[in-house]
C-alpha positions in Angstrom: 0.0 0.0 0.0 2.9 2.3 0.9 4.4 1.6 -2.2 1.4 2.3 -4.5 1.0 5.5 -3.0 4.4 6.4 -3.3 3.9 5.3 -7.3 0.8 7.6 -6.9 2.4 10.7 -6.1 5.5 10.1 -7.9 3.1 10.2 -11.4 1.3 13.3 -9.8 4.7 15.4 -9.4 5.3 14.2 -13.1 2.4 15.6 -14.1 2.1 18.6 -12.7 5.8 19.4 -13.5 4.7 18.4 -17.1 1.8 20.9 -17.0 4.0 23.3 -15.4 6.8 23.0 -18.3 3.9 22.9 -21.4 2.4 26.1 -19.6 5.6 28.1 -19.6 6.5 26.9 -22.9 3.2 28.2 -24.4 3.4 31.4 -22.1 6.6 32.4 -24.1 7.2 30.4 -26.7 4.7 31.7 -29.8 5.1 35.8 -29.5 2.3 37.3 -31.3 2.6 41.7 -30.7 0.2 42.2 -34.0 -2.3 39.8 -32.3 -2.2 38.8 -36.1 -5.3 35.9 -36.4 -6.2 35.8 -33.0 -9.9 35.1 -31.8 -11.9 38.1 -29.9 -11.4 37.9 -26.2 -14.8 37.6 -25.3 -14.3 33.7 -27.2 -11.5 33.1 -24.7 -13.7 34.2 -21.4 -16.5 32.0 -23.0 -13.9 29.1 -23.5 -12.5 29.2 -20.3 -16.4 29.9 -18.4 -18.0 27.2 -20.3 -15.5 24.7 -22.7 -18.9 23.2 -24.0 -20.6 26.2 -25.5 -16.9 28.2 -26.0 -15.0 25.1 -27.1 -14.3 25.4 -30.9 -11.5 23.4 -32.5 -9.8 26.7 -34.1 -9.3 28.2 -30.5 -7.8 25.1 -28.8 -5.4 25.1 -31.7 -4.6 28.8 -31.7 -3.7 28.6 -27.9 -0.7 26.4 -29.0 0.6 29.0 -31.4 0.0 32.0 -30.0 1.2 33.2 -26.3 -0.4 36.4 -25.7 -3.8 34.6 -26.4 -2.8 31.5 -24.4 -1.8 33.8 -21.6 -5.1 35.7 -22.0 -7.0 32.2 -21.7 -5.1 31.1 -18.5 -6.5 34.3 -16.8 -9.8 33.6 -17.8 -9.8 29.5 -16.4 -8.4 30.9 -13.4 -10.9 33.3 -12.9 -13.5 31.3 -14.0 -12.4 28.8 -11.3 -12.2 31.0 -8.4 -15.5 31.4 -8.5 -16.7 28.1 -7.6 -14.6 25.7 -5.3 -12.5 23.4 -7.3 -13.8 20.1 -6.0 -17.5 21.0 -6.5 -16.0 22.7 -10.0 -14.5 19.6 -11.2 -17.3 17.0 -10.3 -20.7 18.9 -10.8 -20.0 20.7 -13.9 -18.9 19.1 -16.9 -17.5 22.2 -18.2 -14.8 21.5 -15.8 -14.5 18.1 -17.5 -14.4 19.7 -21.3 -11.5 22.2 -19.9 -10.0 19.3 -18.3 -9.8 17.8 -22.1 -9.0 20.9 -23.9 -5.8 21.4 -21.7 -4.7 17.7 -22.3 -5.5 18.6 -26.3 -3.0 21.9 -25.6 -0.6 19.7 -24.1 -0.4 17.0 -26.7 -0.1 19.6 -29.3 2.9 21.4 -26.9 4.7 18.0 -27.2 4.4 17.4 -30.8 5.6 21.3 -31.5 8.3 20.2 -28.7 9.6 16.9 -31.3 8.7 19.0 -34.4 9.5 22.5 -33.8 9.8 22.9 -37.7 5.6 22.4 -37.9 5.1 25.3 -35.0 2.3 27.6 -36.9 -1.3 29.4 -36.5 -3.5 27.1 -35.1 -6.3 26.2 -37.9 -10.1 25.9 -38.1 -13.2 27.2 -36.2 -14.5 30.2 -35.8 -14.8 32.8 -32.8 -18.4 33.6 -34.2 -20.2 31.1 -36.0 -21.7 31.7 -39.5 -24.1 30.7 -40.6 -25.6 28.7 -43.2 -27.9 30.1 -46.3 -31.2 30.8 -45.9 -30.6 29.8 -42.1 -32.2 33.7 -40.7 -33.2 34.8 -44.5 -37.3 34.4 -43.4 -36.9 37.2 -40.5 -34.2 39.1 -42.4 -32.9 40.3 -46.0 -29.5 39.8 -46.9 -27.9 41.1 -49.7 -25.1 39.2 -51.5 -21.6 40.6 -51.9 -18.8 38.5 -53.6 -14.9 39.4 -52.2 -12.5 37.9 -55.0 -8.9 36.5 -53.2 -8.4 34.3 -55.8 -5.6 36.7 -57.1 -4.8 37.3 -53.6 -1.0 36.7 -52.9 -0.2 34.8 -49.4 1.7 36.3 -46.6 2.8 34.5 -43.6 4.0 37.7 -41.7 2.5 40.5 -39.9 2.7 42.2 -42.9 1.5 41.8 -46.4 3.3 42.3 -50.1 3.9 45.8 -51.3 1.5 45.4 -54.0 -1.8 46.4 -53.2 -5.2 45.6 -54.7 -7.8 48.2 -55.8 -10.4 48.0 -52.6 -13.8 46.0 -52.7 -16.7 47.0 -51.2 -19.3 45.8 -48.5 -22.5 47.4 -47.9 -23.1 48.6 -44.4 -26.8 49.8 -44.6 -28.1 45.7 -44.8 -26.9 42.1 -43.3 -24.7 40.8 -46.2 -24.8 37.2 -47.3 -20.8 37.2 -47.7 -19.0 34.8 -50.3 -15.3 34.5 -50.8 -13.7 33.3 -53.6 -10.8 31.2 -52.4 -7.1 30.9 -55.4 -7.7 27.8 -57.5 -6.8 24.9 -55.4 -7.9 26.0 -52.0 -8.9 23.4 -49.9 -11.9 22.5 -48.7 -11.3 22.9 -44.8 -12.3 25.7 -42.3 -11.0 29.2 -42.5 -11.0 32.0 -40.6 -11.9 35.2 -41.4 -11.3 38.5 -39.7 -11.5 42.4 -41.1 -9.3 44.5 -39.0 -8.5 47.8 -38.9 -4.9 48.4 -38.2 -4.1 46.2 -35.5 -7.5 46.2 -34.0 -10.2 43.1 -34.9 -13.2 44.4 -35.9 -15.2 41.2 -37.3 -14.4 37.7 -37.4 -16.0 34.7 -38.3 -15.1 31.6 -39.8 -16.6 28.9 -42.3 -15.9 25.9 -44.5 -15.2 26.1 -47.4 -16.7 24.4 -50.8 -15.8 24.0 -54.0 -19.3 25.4 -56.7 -18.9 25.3 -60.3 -15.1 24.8 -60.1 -14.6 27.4 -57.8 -13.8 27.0 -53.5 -16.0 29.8 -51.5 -16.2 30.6 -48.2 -20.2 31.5 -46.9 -21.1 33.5 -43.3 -24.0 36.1 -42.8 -22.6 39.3 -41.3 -24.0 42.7 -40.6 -21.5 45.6 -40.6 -23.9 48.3 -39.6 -21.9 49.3 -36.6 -18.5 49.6 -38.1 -17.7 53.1 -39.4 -17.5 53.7 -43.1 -13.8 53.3 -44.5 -11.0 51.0 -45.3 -10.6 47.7 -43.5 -8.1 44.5 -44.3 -10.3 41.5 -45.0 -7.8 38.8 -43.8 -8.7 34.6 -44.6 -6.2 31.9 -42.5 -6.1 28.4 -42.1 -2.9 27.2 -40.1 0.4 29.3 -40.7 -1.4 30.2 -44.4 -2.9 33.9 -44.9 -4.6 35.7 -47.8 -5.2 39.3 -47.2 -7.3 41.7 -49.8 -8.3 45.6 -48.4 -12.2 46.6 -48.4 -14.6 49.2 -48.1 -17.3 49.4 -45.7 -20.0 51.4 -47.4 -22.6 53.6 -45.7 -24.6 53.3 -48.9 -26.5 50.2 -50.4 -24.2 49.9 -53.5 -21.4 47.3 -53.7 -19.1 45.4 -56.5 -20.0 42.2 -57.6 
């Protein structure tokens, strides 16, 4: 008996010195100042309140790549936790269980970054709000359909894009939009998120699947940019470490380019 509780507490110590290690490597490792890709923070609070309505598959997957965001999300859990003892925490609410899962995801992913540093990127997938699907709201609300073109987009993979510049397109403000993007020929057919920013602040993001129609691979969300200001934004699409980037125009007016 003294023996398997010594063989108890032995695998404990390596655990939590194994948490401990994966934390701090994830606190520092993935510096991210331009907060380039990262999900709004009110999807981290949600994560870290309740894993089961906040988890998303994108998130769990950006905390590995991204510190400031992983750091944000530790704040959160801890917060979250304080509030309700952490015995009563981890056995009546099986949101406790889900985070319980999602930090052993973050950690698996920490280990195989650790053997393959070489494959360290953006996490991929899932959105921080959810789109939805066509026709899903379209009986209690119009939407009017504006196509964004990337398929001449070029790909960056830093903060910062080429020195080239596309002429702007443009999304209507005044109505919901029923927003398609048109993917570069041999796009994948995976999730993608997207996010419209305006210098180093999100604005918008969403995310979607994508699916090839008629040769070509879109993207498909409902939005509604009514309370954005009129301007120039950066409509940015990523899926792992890959980025396409095209500027826009929110419009006050109804008119937009097809």
């Amino acid at each position: 008996m003294v023996r398997k509780n010594t063989t108890k507490r032995q695998a404990l110590r390596r655990e939590q010195e194994l948490f401990a290690s994966a934390r701090s490597y994830l606190s520092h490792a993935f510096p991210n100042p331009e907060r380039s890709g990262c999900p709004l923070d009110e999807a981290l609070r949600l994560l870290a309140a309740d894993p089961q309505k906040g988890g998303d598959e994108y998130i769990s997957g950006h905390l590995t790549c991204c510190s400031p965001c992983f750091n944000a999300y530790l704040g959160y859990l801890t917060q979250a936790r304080d509030r309700v003892r952490r015995i009563r925490w981890i056995r009546r609410s099986t949101a406790g269980i889900a985070t319980v899962v999602i930090l052993v995801t973050v950690l698996y992913l920490f280990m195989a970054k650790h053997r393959h540093p070489q494959v360290a990127g953006q996490g991929n997938s899932a959105p921080t709000a959810t789109s939805e699907s066509p026709g899903q709201t379209q009986t209690a609300t119009k939407y009017v359909p504006v196509l964004i073109d990337l398929s001449n987009a070029s790909p960056t993979r830093g903060p910062k894009g080429g020195a080239d510049r596309p002429m702007p397109q443009t999304i209507p403000a005044a109505s919901p939009v029923s927003l398609s993007l048109r993917l570069p020929l041999g796009s994948e057919e995976r999730r993608y998120l997207m996010t419209l920013t305006a210098g180093r602040q999100v604005m918008w993001s969403a995310s979607a699947q994508a699916k090839r129609q008629n040769g070509d691979t879109l993207l498909h969300v409902n939005a509604d940019f009514k309370d954005l200001p009129p301007g120039s934004y950066n409509l940015q699409v990523s899926s792992g470490s890959r980025r396409l980037s095209v500027p826009v125009m929110i419009s006050a007016n109804s008119e937009h380019q097809h």
